[in-house]
Every structure is written in structure tokens, then in C-alpha cells.
C-alpha positions as a printed Julia matrix, in Angstrom:
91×3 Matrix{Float64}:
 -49.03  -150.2   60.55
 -52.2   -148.31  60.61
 -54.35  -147.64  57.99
 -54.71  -143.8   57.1
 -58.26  -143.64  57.36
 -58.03  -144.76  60.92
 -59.06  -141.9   63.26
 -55.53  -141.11  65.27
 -55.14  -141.41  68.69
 -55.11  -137.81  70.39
 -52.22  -136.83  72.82
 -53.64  -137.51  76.05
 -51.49  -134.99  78.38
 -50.71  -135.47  81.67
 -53.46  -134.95  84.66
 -51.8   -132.21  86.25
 -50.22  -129.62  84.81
 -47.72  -127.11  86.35
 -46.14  -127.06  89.52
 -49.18  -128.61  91.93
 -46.22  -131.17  93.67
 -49.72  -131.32  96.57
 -50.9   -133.51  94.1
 -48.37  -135.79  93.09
 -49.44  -139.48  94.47
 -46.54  -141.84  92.79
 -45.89  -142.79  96.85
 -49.41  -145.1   96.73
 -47.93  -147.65  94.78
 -46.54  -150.95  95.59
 -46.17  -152.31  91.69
 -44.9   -149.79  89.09
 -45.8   -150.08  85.36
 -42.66  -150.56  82.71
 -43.22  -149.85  79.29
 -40.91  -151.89  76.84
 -40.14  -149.37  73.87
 -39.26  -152.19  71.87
 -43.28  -153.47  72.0
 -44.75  -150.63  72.29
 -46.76  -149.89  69.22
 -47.96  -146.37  70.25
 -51.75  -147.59  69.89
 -52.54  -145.08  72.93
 -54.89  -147.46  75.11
 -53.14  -147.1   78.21
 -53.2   -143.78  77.75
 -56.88  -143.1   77.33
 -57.49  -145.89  79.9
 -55.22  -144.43  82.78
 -57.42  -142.94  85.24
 -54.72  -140.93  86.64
 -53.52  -139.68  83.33
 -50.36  -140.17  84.08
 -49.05  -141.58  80.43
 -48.28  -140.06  77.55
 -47.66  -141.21  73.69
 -45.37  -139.77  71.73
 -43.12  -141.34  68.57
 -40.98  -143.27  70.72
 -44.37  -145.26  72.41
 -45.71  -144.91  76.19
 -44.29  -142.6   78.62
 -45.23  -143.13  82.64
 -45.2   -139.62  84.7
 -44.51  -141.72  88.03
 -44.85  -138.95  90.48
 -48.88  -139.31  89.74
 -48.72  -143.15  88.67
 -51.01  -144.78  91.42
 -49.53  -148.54  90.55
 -52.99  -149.79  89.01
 -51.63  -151.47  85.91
 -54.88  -151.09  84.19
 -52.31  -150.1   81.62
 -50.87  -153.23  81.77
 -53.91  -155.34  81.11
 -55.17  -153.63  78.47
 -52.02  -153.02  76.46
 -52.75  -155.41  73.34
 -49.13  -156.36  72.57
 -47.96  -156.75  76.61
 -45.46  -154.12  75.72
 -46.2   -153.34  79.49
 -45.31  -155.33  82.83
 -45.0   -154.49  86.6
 -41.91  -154.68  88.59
 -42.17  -153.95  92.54
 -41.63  -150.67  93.56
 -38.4   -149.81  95.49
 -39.0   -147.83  98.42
């Protein structure tokens, strides 16, 4: 799908790393992100767009860390194949 001359998209890895739980803020939300594998063409947009850094791309397409997903679906709107839609959190 992409042409090799393309730069790649880097792993973007998760905003916190370790055990800091004092940080996790997956509780703010009131609409969570769902990534449909199916679309997902593991272009890494909503990665380097999260300003939590709570996703991560790897070969099977767009993974969510919800304990530090704030619910801001800024990965939603700028997913260019709306392989990404919102579903009301649960609590």
C-alpha cells in the first residue's frame, strides 16, 4: 500500500511508562475511541496526533491504552479511512 520510499511512521510509545497508576486519567472520559481493525490501515496519524499518547501502531493497526485515553477523539477526526468511532463510555 505504501510506496517504499515513503518515510515510515515511527512507533509512537505510550506516554507513561512503568508503573506511575497516579497518572492514569482513562476516568475523564465520557466518549471512548474504537478502532475497527478491519479499517485500520496502520497510517499512524492518531498516533502522532494523540496528545495523551495513549495509542500505539503495530501490524495489526491502532491500539488505545484506555487507562490514559482522555475521550478527545482527535483520533477519530483525523483518521483518514474512519477506521475510528466513539461509543459512550460505561461507567
Amino acid at each position: 500500500m505504501f510506496d517504499d520510499r515513503e518515510p515510515k511512521v515511527p512507533k509512537v510509545p505510550y506516554a507513561v511508562a512503568g508503573s506511575q497508576s497516579e497518572n492514569k486519567t482513562g476516568s475523564w472520559r465520557d466518549q471512548k475511541p474504537v478502532v475497527d481493525k478491519n479499517k485500520c490501515i496502520n497510517c499512524g496519524l492518531c498516533a502522532l496526533h494523540c496528545p495523551d499518547g495513549a495509542i500505539e501502531i503495530d501490524s495489526n493497526g491502532a491500539k488505545i491504552n484506555y487507562d490514559y485515553c482522555k475521550g478527545c477523539l482527535i483520533c477519530q477526526n483525523i483518521c483518514p479511512v474512519n477506521a475510528i468511532s466513539s461509543e459512550r463510555e460505561q461507567k
